[in-house]
PyMOL Python script that loads the backbone (N, CA, C, O; Angstrom):
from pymol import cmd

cmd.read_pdbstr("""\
ATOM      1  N   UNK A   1      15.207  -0.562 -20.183  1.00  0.00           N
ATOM      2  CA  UNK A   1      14.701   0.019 -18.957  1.00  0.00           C
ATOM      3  C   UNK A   1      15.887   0.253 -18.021  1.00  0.00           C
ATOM      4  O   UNK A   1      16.728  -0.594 -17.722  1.00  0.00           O
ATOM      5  N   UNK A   2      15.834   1.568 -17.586  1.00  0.00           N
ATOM      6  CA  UNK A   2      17.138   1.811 -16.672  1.00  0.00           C
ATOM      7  C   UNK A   2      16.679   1.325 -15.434  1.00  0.00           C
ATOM      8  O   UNK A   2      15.490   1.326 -15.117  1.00  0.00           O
ATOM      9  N   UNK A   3      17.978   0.737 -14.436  1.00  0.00           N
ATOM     10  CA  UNK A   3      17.265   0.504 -13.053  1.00  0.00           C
ATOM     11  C   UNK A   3      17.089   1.414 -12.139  1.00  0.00           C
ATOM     12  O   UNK A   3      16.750   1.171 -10.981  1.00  0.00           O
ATOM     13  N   UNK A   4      17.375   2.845 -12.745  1.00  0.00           N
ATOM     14  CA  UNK A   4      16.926   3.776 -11.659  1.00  0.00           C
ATOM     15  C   UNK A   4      15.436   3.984 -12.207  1.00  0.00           C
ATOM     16  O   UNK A   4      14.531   3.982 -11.372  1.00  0.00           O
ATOM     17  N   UNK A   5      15.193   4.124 -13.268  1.00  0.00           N
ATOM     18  CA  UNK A   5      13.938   4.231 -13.335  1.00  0.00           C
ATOM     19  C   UNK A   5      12.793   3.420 -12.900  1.00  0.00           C
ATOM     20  O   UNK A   5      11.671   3.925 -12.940  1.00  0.00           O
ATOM     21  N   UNK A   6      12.999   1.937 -12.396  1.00  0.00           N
ATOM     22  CA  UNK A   6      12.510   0.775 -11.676  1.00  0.00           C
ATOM     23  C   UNK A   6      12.732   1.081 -10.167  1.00  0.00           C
ATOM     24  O   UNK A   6      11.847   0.771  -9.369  1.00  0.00           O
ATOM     25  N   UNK A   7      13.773   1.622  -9.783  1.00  0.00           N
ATOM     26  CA  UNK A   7      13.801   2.145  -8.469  1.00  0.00           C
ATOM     27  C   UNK A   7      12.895   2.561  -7.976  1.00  0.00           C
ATOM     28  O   UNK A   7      12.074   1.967  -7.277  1.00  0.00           O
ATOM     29  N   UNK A   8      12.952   4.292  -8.461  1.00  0.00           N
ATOM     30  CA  UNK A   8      12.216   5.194  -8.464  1.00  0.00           C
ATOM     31  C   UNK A   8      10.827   4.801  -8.084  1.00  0.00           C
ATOM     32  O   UNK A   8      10.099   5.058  -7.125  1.00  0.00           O
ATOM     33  N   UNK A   9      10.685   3.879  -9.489  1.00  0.00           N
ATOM     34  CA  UNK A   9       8.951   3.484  -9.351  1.00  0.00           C
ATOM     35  C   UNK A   9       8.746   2.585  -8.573  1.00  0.00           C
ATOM     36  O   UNK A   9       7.839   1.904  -9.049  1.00  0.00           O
ATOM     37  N   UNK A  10       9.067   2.197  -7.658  1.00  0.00           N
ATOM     38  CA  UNK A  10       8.761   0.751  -6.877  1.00  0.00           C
ATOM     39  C   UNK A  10       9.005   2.189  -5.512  1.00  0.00           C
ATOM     40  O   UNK A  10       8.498   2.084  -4.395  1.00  0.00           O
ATOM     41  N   UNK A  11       9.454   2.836  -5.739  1.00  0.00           N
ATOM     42  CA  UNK A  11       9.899   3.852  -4.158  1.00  0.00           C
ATOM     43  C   UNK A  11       8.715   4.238  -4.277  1.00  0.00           C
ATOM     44  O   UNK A  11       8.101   3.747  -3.330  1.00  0.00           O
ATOM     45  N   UNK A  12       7.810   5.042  -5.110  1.00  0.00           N
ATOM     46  CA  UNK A  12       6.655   6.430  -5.378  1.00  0.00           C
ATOM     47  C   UNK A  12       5.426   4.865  -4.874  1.00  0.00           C
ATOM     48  O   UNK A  12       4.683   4.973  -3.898  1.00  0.00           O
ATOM     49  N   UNK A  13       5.451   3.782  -5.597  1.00  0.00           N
ATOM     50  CA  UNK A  13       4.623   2.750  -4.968  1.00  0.00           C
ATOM     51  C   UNK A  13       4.587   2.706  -3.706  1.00  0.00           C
ATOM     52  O   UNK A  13       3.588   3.019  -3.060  1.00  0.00           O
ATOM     53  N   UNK A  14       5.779   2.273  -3.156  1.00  0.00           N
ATOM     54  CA  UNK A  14       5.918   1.970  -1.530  1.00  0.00           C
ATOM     55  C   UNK A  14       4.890   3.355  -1.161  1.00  0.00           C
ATOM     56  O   UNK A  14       3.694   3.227  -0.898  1.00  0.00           O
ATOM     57  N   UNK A  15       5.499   4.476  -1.194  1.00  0.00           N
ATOM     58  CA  UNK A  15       5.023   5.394  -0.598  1.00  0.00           C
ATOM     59  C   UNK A  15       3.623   5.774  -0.568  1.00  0.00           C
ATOM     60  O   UNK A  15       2.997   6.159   0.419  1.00  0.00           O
ATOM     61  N   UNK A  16       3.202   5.627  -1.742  1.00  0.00           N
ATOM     62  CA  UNK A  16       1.777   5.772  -2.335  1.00  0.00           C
ATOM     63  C   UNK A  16       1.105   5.058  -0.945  1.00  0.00           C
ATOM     64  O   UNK A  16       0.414   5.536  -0.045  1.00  0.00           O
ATOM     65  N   UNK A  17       1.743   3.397  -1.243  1.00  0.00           N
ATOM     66  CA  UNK A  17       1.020   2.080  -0.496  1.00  0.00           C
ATOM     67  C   UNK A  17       0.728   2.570   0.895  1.00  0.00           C
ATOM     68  O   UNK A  17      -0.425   2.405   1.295  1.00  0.00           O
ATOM     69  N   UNK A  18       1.658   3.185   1.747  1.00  0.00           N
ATOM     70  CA  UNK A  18       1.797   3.451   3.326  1.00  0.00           C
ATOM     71  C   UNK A  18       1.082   4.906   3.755  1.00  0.00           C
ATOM     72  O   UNK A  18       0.633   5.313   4.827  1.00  0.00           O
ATOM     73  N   UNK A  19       1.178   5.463   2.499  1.00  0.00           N
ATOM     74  CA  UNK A  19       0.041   6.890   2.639  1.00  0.00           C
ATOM     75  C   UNK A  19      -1.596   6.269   2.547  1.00  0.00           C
ATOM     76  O   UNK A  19      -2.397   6.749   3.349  1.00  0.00           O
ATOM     77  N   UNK A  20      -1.988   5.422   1.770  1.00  0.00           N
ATOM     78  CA  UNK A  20      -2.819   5.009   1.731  1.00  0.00           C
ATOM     79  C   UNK A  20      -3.316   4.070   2.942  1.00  0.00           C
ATOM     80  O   UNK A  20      -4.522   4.058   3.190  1.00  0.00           O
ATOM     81  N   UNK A  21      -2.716   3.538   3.460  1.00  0.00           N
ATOM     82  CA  UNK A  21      -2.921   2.641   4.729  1.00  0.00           C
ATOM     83  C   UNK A  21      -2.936   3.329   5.820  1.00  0.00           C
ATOM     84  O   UNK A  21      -3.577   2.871   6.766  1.00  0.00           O
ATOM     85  N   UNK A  22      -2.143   4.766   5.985  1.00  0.00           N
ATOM     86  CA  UNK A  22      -2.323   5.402   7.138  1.00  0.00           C
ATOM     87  C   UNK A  22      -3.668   5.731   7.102  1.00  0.00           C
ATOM     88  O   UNK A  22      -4.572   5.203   7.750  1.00  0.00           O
ATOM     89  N   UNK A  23      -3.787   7.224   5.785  1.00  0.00           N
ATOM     90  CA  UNK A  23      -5.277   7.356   5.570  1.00  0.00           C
ATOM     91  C   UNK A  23      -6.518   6.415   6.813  1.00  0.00           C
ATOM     92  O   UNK A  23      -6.872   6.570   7.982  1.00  0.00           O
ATOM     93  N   UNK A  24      -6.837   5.385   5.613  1.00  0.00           N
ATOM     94  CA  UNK A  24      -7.604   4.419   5.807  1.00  0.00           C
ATOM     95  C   UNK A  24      -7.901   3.898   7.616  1.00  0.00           C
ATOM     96  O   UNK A  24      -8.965   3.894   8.235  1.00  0.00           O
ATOM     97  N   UNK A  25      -6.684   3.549   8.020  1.00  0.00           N
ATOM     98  CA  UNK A  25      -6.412   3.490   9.642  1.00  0.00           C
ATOM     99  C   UNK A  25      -6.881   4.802  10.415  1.00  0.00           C
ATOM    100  O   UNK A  25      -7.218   4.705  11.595  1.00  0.00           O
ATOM    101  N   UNK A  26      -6.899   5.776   9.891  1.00  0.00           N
ATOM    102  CA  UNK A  26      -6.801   7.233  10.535  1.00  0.00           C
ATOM    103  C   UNK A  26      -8.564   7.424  10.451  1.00  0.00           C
ATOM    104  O   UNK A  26      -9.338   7.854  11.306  1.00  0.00           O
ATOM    105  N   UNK A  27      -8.819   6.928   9.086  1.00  0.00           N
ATOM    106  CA  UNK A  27     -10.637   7.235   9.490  1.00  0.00           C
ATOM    107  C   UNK A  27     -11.124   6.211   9.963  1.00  0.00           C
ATOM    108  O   UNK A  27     -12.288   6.498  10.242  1.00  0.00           O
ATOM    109  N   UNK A  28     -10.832   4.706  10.341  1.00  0.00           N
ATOM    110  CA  UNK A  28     -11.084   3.898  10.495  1.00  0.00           C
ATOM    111  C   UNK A  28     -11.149   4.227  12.233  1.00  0.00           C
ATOM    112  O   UNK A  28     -12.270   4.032  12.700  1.00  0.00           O
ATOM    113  N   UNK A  29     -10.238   4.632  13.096  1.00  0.00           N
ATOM    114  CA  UNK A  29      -9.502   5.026  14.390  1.00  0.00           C
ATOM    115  C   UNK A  29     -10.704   5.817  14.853  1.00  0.00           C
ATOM    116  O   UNK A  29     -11.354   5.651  15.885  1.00  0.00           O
ATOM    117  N   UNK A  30     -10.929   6.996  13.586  1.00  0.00           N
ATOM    118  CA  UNK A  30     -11.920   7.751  14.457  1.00  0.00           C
ATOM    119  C   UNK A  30     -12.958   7.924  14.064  1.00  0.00           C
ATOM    120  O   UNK A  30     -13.459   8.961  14.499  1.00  0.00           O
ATOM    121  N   UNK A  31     -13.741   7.200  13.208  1.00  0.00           N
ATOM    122  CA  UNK A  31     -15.171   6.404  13.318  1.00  0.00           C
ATOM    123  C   UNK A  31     -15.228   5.665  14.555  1.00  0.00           C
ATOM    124  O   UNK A  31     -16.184   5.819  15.315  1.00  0.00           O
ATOM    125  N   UNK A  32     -14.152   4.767  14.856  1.00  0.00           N
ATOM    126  CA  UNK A  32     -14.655   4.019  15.950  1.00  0.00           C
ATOM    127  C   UNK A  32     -14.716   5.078  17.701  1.00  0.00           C
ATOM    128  O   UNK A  32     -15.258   4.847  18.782  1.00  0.00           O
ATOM    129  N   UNK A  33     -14.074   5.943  17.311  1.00  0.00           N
ATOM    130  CA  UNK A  33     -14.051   7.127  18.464  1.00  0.00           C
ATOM    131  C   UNK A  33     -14.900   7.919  18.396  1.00  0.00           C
ATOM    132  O   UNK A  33     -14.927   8.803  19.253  1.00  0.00           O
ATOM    133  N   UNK A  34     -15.771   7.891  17.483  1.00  0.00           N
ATOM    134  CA  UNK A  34     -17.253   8.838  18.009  1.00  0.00           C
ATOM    135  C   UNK A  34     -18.667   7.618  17.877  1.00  0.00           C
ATOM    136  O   UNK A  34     -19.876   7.782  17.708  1.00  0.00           O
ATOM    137  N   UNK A  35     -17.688   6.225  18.071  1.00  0.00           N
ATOM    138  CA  UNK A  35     -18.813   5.132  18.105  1.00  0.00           C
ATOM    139  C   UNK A  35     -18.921   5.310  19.496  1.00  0.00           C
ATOM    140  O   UNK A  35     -17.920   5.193  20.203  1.00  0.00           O
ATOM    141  N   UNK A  36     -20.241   5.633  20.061  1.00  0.00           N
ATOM    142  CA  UNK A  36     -20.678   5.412  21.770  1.00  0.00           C
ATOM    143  C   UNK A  36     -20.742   3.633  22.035  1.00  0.00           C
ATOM    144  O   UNK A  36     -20.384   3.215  23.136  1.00  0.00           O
ATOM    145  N   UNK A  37     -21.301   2.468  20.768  1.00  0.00           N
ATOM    146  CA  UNK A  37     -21.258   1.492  21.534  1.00  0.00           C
ATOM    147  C   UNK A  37     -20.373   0.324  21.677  1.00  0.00           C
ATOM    148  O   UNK A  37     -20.498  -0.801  22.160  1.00  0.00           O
ATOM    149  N   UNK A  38     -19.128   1.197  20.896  1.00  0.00           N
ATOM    150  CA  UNK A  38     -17.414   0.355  20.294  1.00  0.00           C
ATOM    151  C   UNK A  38     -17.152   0.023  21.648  1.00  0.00           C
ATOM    152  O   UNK A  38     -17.049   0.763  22.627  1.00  0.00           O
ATOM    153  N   UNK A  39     -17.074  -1.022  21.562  1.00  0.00           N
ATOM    154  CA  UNK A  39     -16.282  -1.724  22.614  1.00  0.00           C
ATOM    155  C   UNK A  39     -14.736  -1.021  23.129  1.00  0.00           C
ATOM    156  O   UNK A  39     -13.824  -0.803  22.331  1.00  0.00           O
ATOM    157  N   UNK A  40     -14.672  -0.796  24.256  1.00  0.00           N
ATOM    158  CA  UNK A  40     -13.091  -0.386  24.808  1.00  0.00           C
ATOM    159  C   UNK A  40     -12.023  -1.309  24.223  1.00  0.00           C
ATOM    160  O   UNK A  40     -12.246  -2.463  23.858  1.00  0.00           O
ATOM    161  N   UNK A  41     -11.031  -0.788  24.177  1.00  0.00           N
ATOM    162  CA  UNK A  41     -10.070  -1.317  23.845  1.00  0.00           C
ATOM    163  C   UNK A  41      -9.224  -2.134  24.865  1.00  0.00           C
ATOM    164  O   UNK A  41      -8.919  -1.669  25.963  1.00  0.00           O
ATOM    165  N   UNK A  42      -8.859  -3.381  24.444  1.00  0.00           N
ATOM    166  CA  UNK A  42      -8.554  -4.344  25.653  1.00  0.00           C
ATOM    167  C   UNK A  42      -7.403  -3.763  26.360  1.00  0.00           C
ATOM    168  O   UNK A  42      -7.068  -4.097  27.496  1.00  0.00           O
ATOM    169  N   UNK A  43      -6.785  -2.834  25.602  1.00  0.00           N
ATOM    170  CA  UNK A  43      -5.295  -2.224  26.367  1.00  0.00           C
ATOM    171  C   UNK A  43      -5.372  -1.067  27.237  1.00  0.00           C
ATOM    172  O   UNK A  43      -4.509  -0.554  27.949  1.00  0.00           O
ATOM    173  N   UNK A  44      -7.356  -0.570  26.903  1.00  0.00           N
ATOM    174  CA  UNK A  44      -7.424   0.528  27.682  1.00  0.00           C
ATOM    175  C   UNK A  44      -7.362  -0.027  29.568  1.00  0.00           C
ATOM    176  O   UNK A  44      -7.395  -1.220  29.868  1.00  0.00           O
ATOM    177  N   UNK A  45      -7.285   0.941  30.477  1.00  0.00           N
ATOM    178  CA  UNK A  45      -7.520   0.735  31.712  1.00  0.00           C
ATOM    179  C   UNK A  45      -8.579   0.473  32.339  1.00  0.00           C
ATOM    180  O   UNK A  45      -8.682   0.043  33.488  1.00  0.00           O
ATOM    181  N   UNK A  46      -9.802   0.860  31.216  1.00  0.00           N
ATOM    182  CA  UNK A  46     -11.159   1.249  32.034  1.00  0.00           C
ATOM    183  C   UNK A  46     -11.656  -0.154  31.308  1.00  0.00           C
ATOM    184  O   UNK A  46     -12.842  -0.338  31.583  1.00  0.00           O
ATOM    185  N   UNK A  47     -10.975  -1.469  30.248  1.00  0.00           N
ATOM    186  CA  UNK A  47     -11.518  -2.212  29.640  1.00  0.00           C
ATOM    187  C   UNK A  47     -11.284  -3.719  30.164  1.00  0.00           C
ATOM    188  O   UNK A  47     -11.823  -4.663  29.588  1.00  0.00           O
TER     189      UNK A  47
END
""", "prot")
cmd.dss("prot")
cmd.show_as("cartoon", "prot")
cmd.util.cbc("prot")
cmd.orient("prot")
């Protein structure tokens, strides 16, 4: 096994991993933004 080829594949993972977590966060973000009874966010001003 070459170690670029272990590179490589542990890089296309990482990337995979953090595309997938944005995703997920991104529908997660705005489900809760067309929730009317989601609680404000403690960092908002109005919360």
């Amino acid at each position: 096994m070459d170690v670029s080829l272990l590179v490589g594949g542990l890089a296309l993972l990482t990337i995979s991993a953090v595309i997938i977590f944005a995703v997920t966060s991104k529908r997660k973000v705005e489900k809760r933004m067309r929730d009317e009874n989601a609680e404000p966010s403690s960092l908002a001003k109005d919360g």
